[in-house]
C-alpha positions in Angstrom: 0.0 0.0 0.0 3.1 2.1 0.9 4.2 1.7 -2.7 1.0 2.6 -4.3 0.8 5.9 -2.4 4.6 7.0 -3.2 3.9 6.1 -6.9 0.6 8.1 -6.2 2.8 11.1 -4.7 5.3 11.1 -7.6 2.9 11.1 -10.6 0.9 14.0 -8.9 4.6 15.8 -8.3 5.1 15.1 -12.2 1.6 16.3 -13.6 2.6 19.8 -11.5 5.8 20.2 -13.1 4.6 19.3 -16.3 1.2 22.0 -15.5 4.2 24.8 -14.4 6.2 24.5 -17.5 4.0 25.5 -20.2 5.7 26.6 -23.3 5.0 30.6 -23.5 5.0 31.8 -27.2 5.8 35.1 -26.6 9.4 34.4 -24.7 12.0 35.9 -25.4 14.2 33.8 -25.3 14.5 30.4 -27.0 16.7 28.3 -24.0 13.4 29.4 -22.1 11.2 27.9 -24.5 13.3 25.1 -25.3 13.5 23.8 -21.4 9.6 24.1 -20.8 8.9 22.0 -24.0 11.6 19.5 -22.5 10.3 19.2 -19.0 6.7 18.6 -20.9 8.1 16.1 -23.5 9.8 14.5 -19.6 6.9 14.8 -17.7 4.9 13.0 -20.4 7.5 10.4 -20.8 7.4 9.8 -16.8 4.0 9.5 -16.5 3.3 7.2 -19.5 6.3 4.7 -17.9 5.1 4.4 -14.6 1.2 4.5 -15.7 1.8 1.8 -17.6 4.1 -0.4 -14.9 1.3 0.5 -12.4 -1.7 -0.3 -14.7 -0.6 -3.8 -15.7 -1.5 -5.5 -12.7 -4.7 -3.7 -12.2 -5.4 -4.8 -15.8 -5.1 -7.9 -15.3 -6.6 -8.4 -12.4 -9.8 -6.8 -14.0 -9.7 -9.0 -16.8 -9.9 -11.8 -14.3 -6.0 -13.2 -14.2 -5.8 -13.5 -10.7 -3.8 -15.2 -7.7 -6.8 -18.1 -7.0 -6.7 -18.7 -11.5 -8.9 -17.2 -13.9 -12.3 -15.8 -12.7 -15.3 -17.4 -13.8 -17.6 -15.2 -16.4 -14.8 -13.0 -17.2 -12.6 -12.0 -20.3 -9.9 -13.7 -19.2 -12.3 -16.9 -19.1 -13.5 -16.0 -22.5 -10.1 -16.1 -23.7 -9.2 -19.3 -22.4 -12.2 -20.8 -24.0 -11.6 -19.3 -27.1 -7.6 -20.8 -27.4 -9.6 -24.2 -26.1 -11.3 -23.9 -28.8 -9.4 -23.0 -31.9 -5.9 -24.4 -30.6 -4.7 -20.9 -30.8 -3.9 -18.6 -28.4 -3.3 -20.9 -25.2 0.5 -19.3 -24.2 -1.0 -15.7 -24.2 -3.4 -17.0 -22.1 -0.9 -18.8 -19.7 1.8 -16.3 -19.6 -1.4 -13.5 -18.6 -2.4 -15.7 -16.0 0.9 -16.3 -14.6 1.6 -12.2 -14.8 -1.7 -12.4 -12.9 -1.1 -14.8 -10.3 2.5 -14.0 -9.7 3.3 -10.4 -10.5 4.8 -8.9 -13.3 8.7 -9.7 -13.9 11.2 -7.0 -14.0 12.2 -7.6 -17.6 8.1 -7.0 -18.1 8.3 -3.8 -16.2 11.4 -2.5 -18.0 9.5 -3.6 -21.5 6.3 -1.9 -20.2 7.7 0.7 -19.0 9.9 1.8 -22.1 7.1 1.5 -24.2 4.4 3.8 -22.0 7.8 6.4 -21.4 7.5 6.5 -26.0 4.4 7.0 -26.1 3.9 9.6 -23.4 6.5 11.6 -24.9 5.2 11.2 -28.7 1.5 12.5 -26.9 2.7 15.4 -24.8 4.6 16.5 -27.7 1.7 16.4 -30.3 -0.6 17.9 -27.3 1.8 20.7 -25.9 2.5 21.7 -29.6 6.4 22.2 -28.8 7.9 22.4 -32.0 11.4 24.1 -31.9 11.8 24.2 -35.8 8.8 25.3 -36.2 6.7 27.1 -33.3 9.6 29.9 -32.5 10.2 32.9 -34.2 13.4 34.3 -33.5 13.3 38.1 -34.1 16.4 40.6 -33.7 
């Protein structure tokens, strides 16, 4: 529970830095503008990583791959049928259920994490509109 808080603590800590450091188009000066775009591009990056390495196991869990097996009625059920099925499918299905039951490994999380950390950035750039071709106008 300790953990869950102090990951609470630092996203919040993140989405305030990131909130602070707006990009302002009238600076005048570019190594202004150029750091707040960088600590949004950062703060994006941050909280897509740890989002992601916190959201797994709540995703799973939700989806039924839990520490007593899969849940009866849900998706993870569903998906386990369907691999019984059609022969197809039946690793994904054990290797979620094993995430679920036993945690998420650290080679996972470091996966996981580099991939939510890409595509923060790639959204708080597109959605801060930091563009340092393009966006400043240097005037003398």
């Amino acid at each position: 529970m300790a953990q869950k808080r102090q990951v609470f603590v630092f996203l919040v800590s993140v989405m305030i830095l990131v909130a602070t450091a707006s990009p302002k188009e009238e600076s005048s000066s570019y190594w202004s503008y150029i750091k707040s775009c960088s600590a949004l591009k950062l703060g994006g990056a941050v909280i897509g990583g740890v989002g992601l390495i916190v959201a797994a196991p709540v995703v799973l869990g939700a989806a039924g791959f839990g520490t007593a097996g899969i849940a009866v009625g849900s998706v993870g059920a569903k998906a386990m049928s369907l691999a019984a099925t059609y022969g197809v499918g039946g690793g994904v299905v054990g290797t979620l259920q094993s995430a679920g039951a036993a945690g998420v490994g650290l080679a996972t999380n470091a996966v996981l994490g580099t991939a939510g950390a890409a595509v923060g950035y790639k959204v708080s750039k597109k959605m801060s509109g930091c563009d340092e071709k393009k966006d400043f106008n240097c005037k003398k």
